[in-house]
C-alpha positions in Angstrom: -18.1 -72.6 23.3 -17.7 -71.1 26.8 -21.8 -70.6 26.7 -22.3 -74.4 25.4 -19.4 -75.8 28.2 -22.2 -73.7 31.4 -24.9 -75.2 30.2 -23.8 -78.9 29.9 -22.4 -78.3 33.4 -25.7 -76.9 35.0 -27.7 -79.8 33.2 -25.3 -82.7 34.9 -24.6 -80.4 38.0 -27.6 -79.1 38.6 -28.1 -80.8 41.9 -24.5 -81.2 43.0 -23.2 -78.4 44.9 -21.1 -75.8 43.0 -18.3 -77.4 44.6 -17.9 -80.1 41.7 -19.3 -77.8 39.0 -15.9 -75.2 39.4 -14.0 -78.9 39.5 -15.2 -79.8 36.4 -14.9 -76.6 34.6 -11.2 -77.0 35.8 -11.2 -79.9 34.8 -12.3 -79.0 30.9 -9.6 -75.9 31.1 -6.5 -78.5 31.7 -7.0 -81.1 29.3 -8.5 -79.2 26.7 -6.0 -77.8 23.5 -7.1 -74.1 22.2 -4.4 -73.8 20.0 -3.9 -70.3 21.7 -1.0 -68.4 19.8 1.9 -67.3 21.9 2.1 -63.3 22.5 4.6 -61.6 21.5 4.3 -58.3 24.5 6.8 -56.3 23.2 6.0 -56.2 19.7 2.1 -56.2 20.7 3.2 -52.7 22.8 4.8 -51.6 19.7 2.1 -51.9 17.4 -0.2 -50.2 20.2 2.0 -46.8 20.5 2.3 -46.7 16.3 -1.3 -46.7 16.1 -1.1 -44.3 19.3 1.0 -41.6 17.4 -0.2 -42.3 13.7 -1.1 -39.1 12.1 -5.0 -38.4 11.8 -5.6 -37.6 8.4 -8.6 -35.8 8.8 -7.0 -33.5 11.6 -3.9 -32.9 8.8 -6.6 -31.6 6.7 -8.0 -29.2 9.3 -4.9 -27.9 9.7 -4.4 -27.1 6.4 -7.7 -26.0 5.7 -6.5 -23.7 9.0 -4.0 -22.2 7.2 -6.0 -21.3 4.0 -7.7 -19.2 6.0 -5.3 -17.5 7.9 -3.0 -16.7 4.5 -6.8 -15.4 3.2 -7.3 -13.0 6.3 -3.6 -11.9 6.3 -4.2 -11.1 2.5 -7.2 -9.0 3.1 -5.2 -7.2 5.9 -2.5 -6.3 3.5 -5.0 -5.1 1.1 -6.7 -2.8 3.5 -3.6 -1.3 4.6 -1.7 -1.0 1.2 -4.6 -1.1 -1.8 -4.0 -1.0 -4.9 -3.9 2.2 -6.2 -5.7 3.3 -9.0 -4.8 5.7 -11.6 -7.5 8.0 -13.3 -6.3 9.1 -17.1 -8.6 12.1 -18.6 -8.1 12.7 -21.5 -9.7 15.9 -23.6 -10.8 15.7 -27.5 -11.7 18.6 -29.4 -13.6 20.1 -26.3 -12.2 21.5 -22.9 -12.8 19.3 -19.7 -12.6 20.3 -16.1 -11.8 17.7 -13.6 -11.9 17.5 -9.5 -8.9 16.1 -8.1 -9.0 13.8 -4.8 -7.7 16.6 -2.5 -10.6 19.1 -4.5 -8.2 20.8 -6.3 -9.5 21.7 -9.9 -7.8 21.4 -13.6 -9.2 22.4 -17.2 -8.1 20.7 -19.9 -7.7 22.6 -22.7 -8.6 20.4 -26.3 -6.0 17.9 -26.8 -4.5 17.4 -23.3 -4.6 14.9 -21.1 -4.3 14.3 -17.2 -3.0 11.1 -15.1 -3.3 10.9 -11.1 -4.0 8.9 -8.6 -7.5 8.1 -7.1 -6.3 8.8 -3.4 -3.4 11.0 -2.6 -0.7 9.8 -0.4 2.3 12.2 1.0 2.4 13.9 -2.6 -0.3 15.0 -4.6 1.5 13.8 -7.8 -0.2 13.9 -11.5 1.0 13.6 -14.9 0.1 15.9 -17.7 0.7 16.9 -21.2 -0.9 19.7 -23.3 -2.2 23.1 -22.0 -4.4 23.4 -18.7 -5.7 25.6 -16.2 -5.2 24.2 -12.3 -6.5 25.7 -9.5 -4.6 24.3 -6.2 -6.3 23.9 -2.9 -3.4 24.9 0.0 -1.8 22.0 1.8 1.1 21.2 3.5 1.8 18.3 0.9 3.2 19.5 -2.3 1.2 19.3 -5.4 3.6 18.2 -8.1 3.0 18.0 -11.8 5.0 15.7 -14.2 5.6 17.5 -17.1 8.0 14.6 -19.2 10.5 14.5 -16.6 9.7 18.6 -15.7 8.4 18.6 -12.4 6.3 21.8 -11.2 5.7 22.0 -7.8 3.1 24.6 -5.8 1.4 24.3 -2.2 -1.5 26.7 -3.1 -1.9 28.5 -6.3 -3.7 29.0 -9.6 -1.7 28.8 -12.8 -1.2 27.9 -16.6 0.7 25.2 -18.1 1.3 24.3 -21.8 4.0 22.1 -23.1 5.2 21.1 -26.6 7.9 18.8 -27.2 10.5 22.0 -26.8 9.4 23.7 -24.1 7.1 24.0 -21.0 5.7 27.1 -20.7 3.7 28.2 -17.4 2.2 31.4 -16.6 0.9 32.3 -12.7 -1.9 33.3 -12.1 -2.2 33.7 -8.1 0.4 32.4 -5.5 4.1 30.8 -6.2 5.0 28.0 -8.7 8.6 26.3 -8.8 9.9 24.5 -11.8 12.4 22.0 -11.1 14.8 19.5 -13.4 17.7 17.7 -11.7 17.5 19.2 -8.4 17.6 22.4 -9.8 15.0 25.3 -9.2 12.9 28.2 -10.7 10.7 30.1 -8.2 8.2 32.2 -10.7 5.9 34.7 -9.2 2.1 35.7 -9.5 1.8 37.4 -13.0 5.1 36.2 -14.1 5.5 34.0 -17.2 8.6 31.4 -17.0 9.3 28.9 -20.2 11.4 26.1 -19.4 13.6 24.7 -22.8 13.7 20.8 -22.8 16.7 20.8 -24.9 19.1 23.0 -22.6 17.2 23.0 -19.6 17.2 26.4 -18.9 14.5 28.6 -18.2 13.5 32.1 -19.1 11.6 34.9 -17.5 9.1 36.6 -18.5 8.2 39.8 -16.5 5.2 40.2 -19.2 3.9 37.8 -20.4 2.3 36.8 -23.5 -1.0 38.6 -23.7 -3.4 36.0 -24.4 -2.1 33.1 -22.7 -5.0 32.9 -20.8 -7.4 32.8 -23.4 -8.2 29.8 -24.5 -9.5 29.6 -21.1 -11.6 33.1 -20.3 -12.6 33.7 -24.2 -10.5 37.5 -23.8 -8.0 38.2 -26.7 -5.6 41.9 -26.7 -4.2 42.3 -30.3 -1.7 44.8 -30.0 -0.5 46.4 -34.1 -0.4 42.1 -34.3 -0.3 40.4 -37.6 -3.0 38.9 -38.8 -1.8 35.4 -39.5 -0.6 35.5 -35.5 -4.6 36.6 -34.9 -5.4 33.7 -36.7 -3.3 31.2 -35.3 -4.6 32.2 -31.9 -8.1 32.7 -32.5 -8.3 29.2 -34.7 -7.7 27.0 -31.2 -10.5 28.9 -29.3 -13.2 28.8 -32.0 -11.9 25.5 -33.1 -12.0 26.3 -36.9 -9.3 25.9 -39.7 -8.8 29.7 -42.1 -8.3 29.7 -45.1 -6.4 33.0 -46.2 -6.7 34.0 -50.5 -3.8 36.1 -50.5 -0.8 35.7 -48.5 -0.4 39.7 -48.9 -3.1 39.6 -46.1 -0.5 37.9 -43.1 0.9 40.8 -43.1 -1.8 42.9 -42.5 -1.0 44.6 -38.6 -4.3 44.6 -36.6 -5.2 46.3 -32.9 -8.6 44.9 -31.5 -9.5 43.3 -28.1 -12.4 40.5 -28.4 -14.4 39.6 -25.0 -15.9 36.4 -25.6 -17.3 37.2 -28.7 -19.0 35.0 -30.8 -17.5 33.8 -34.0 -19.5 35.4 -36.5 -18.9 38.8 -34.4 -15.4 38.3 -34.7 -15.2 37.9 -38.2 -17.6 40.4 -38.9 -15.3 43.1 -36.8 -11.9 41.6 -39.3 -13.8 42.3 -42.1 -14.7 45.9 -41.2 -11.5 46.5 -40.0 -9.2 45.4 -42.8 -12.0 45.2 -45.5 -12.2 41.3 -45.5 -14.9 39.1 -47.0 -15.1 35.9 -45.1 -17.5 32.4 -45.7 -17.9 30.2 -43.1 -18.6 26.7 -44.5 -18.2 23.5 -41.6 -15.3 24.4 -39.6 -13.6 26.8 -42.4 -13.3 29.9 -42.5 -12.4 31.2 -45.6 -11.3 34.8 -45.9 -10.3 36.8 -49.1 -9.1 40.7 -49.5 -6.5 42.8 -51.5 -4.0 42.7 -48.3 -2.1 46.0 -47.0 
C-alpha cells in the first residue's frame, strides 16, 4: 500500500517540488480509515515479560540430562571407594586343595572341607571354614581370624591345624600362638600344644600331647603306638582314601606298634599283613582284609 501511495505521488509530483508531495502524503494519512486496532500497553508489556521468563524446554532438558550425569559420576566415585566385595568359596572333594590367601597366607584343605574369604582384606583378615586344614599365616599387625560356626580363632603369625565336627573344634599348633575365642572369652594355646574346644558347653581342653597323628593327613607320617587296629584303620582309611573291609571282628582288637613315612598303600598293607598275619585284596577303593584275630 505504502509502496503503491510513493509511486502514484512521484508520477503526479514528479515535477512539483517536494513541498506538495509531503502535503499530499499528509493529506492521504488524515482522511484515510486503517481500521488500526487500539493497543492495549499494559497487557501488550505483559505478554512480553511471560514470553521473557517462559521456561526453555530444551534448556530443562539439559539440565536434567546434567544431572544424569553427575548422579553417574558420583556412582562411580562410591564404587571406587567402597566396591563390592567379593567372596571366594573353595571347596575340596575327595582330594586336598591348597589355596593363597590375599595377604599370601596359605591354607590346605584336607578332602571334604571348605574355605570362604574375601577377595581383598580390609582391617581383618577374616575367613570362614569347616572341615580339617592346614594354614600357614603370614605376620601382620591385623589379626587373621577364622570363623569356625560361631568359634572364632584368632593368630597374627603362625602355622596350625584345625578340624571341626559338629561337637567340637579341635586345633593343634604347629609354630607361634593361636587363641580360641567364644563370647568374649579366651584360650591362648601354645606351639605344640593341642586345645579342643566343645560346642555344646563351650569349654575347652588342653592338651599338653597331642594326638599323634594329627598332622597326618597332611605330611603322609603315622606313629602307632600298641594301637588297635580298627583305630589304624580308621586313620589310615582318610589318607589313602579307601573303605576296609574287616572278616572277623576278633581282628579290631588286634594291638599294633608301627610308624609309616609316606608309604605307599600296597607297602602298608603288605607290612599289616606281616605283622599280624593278614591276607588283604584290594579291589576299587576296598580293601578287604581277613585273619584269625589275636
Amino acid at each position: 500500500m505504502a509502496n503503491n501511495l510513493r509511486v502514484y505521488n512521484h508520477l503526479n509530483y514528479k515535477d512539483k517540488p517536494s513541498e506538495e508531495e509531503d502535503k499530499f502524503i499528509e493529506f492521504l494519512f488524515e482522511h484515510t480509515d486503517l481500521n488500526a486496532p487500539e493497543v492495549d500497553e499494559s497487557k501488550a508489556w505483559d505478554s512480553l515479560n511471560q514470553k521473557i521468563h517462559r521456561p526453555n524446554r530444551s534448556f530443562t532438558w539439559m539440565k536434567v540430562a546434567a544431572a544424569v550425569a553427575i548422579l553417574a559420576i558420583l556412582s562411580v566415585t562410591v564404587y571406587m571407594y567402597d566396591p563390592v566385595i567379593t567372596q571366594i568359596e573353595v571347596a575340596a572333594g575327595n582330594e586336598k586343595v591348597s589355596v593363597t590367601f590375599p595377604d599370601g597366607s596359605t591354607g590346605i584343605l584336607n578332602a571334604n572341607s571348605s574355605f570362604s574369604y574375601p577377595e581383598k582384606f580390609g582391617e581383618e583378615r577374616n575367613v570362614s571354614f569347616n572341615g580339617e586344614a592346614y594354614f600357614d599365616i603370614k605376620k601382620s599387625e591385623k589379626p587373621f581370624i577364622i570363623d569356625v560356626n560361631g568359634v572364632d580363632v584368632k593368630v597374627l603369625g603362625t602355622a596350625f591345624n584345625l578340624i571341626t565336627t559338629n561337637n567340637n573344634v579341635t586345633l593343634y599348633v604347629d609354630r607361634g600362638l593361636v587363641a580360641f575365642e567364644k563370647d568374649g572369652k579366651q584360650t591362648q594355646v601354645q606351639a605344640g600344644k593341642e586345645a579342643i574346644f566343645n560346642r555344646n558347653d563351650g569349654s575347652v581342653e588342653l592338651k599338653d600331647s597331642p594326638s599323634s597323628n594329627i598332622m597326618s593327613w597332611r605330611n603322609g607320617v603315622f606313629n602307632f603306638n600298641n594301637t588297635p587296629l580298627d583305630k589304624v584303620l580308621d586313620e589310615l582309611s582318610e589318607y589313602y582314601e579307601v573303605e576296609f573291609e574287616l572278616s572277623n571282628e576278633k581282628l579290631n582288637s588286634c594291638k599294633i606298634s608301627v610308624t609309616f613315612n609316606r608309604q605307599t598303600l600296597q607297602e602298608v598293607l603288605s607290612t599289616l599283613s606281616t605283622l599280624l598275619d593278614l591276607k588283604t585284596t584290594t579291589k576299587n577303593s576296598t580293601v578287604k582284609i581277613s585273619g584269625q584275630g589275636c
